[in-house]
C-alpha positions in Angstrom: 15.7 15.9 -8.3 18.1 13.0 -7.3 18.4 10.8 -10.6 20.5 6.9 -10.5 21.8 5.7 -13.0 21.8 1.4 -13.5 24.4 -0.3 -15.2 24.8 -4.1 -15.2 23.0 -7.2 -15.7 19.2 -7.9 -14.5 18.7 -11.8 -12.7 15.2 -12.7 -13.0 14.6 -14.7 -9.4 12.9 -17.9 -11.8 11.1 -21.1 -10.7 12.3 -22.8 -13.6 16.6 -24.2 -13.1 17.2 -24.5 -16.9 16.4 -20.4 -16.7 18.5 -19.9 -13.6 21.7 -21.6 -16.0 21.1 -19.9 -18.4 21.4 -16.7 -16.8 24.1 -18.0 -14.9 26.3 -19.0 -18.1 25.7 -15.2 -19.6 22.4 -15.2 -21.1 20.7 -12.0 -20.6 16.7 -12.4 -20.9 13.6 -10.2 -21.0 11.2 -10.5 -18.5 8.7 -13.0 -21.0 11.6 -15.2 -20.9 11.8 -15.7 -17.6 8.9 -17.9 -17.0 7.4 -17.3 -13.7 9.7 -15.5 -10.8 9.9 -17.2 -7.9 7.3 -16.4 -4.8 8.4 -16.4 -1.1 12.0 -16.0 -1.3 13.6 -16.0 2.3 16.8 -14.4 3.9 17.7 -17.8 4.2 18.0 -18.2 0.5 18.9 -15.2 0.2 22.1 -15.6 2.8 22.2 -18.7 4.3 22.9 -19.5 8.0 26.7 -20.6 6.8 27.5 -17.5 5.4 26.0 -15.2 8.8 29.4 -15.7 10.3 30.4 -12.3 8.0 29.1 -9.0 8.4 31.6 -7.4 6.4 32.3 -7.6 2.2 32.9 -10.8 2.4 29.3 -11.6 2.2 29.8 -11.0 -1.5 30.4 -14.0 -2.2 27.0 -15.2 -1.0 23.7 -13.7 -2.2 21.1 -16.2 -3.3 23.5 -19.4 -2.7 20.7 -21.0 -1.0 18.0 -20.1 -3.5 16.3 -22.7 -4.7 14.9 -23.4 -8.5 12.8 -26.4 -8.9 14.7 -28.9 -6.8 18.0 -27.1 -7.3 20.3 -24.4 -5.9 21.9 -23.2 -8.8 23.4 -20.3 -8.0 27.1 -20.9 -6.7 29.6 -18.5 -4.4 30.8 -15.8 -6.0 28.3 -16.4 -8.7 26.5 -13.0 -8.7 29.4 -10.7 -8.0 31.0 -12.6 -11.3 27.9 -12.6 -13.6 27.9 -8.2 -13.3 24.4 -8.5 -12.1 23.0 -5.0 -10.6 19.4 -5.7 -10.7 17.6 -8.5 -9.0 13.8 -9.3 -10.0 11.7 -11.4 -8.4 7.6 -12.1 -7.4 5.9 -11.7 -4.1 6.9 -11.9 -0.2 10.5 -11.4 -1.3 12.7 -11.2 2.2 10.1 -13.5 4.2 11.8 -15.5 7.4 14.0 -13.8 9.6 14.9 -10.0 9.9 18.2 -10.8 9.3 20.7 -7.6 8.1 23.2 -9.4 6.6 20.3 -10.7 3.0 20.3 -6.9 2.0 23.4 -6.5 3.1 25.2 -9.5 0.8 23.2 -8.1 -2.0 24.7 -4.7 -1.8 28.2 -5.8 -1.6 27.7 -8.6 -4.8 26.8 -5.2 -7.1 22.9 -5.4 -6.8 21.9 -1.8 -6.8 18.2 -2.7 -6.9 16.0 -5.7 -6.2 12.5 -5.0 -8.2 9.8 -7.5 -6.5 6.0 -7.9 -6.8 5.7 -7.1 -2.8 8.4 -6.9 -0.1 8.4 -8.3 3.7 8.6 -4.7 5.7 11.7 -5.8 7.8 13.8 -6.9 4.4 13.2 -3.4 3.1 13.5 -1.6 5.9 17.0 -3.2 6.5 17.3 -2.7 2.5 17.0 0.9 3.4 19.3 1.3 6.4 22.1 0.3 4.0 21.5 1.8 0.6 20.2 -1.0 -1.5 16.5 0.5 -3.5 13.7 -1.7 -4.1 10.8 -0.7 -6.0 7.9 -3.1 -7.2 7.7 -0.8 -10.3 8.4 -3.5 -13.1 8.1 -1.0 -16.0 11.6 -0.5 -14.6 13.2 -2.9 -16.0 13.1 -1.5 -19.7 14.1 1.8 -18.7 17.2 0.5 -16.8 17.7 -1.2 -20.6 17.5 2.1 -22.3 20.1 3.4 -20.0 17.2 5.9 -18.6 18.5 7.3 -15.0 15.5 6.8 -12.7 14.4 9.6 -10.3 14.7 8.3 -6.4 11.6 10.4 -5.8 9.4 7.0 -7.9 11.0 4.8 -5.7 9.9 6.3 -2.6 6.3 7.8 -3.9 4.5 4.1 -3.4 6.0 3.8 0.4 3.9 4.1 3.1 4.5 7.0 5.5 7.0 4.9 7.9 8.9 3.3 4.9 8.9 6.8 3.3 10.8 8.0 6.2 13.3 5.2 6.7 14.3 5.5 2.6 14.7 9.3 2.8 18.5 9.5 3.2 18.0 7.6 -0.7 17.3 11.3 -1.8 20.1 12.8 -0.9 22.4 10.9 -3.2 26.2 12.7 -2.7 25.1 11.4 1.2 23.9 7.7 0.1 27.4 6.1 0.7 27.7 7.6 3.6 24.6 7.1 5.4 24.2 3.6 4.1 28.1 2.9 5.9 26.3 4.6 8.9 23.2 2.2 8.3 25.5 -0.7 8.3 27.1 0.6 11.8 23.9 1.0 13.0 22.3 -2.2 12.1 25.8 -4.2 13.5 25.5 -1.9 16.6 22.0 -3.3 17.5 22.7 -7.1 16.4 25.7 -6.8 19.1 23.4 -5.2 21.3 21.1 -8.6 21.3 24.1 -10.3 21.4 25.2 -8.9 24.8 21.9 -9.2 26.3 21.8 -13.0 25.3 24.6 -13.3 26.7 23.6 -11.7 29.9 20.7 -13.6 30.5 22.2 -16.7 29.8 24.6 -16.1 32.9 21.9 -14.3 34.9 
């Protein structure tokens, strides 16, 4: 059995902006507090276009800068690598919009260990996967990541499908995660260059 242990703030994903300060400004809420989680978050809020130009740890700076709250984007650069957040929580179609690598990616590198959603899009998780972030739609999580309770990786992959199941097995395997989530990231970069050269190609063909 492969066991993590989560330490670090949760940010509840919220509709409401007054929540999304609050949290922000070092309030740490329970999940009734919250109000209701916000549905349909993209990659685009999740990394927006302007910060795409990094594929490296720079993209720290920029998870959920272009996430939006009622009619605001309250969450700032550097915001969620400052506020010690490890555990992102939010409602349904989280990762929507383009397959970009560079959402889970950001994410990872800001100190997010695990994103906790009411459903996934399959291409955010499965590039969640390739480099090492979990996700789990389990919410009774969220009090045992309180307690301090280390969380097997076998529930996180029980739910998946066969496909997923496969493309989240290296998560067992935890001495290897680092390692094979650096060699997700590689592999990931190596296709995104690949579709950059062929672009390229037929743009001059």
């Amino acid at each position: 059995m492969t066991a993590v242990e989560i330490t670090g703030r949760i940010l509840f994903l919220s509709a409401d902006p007054l929540v999304m300060d609050a949290q922000l400004a070092g309030a740490d809420l329970e999940l009734v507090q919250a109000g209701a989680l916000r549905d349909d978050i993209s990659t685009d809020e999740i990394t927006p276009v302007a910060a795409c130009i990094h594929f490296d740890e720079r993209l720290a700076s920029y998870p959920y800068t272009g996430f939006k709250a009622g009619e605001r984007r309250p969450i700032g650069v550097d915001a969620v690598r400052n506020g010690g957040f490890a555990v992102t929580v939010a409602g349904g179609r989280y990762g929507k919009g383009s397959s970009r690598e560079h959402s889970p990616l950001a994410e990872k590198a800001a100190g997010i260990r695990l994103v906790i959603a009411k459903s996934f899009e399959r291409i955010y998780r499965q590039n969640a996967d390739n480099l090492g972030l979990l996700t789990s739609t389990d919410f009774g999580l969220i009090d045992r990541i309180r307690r301090g309770e280390p969380i097997d990786i076998e529930e996180l992959i029980a739910a998946r499908d066969g496909a997923a199941a496969r493309s989240a097995d290296f998560l067992r395997e935890d001495p290897c995660a680092p390692r094979r989530a650096d060699a997700g990231r590689r592999r990931v970069a190596a296709a995104r260059d690949g579709r950059l050269r062929a672009r390229r190609l037929a743009l001059h063909s």
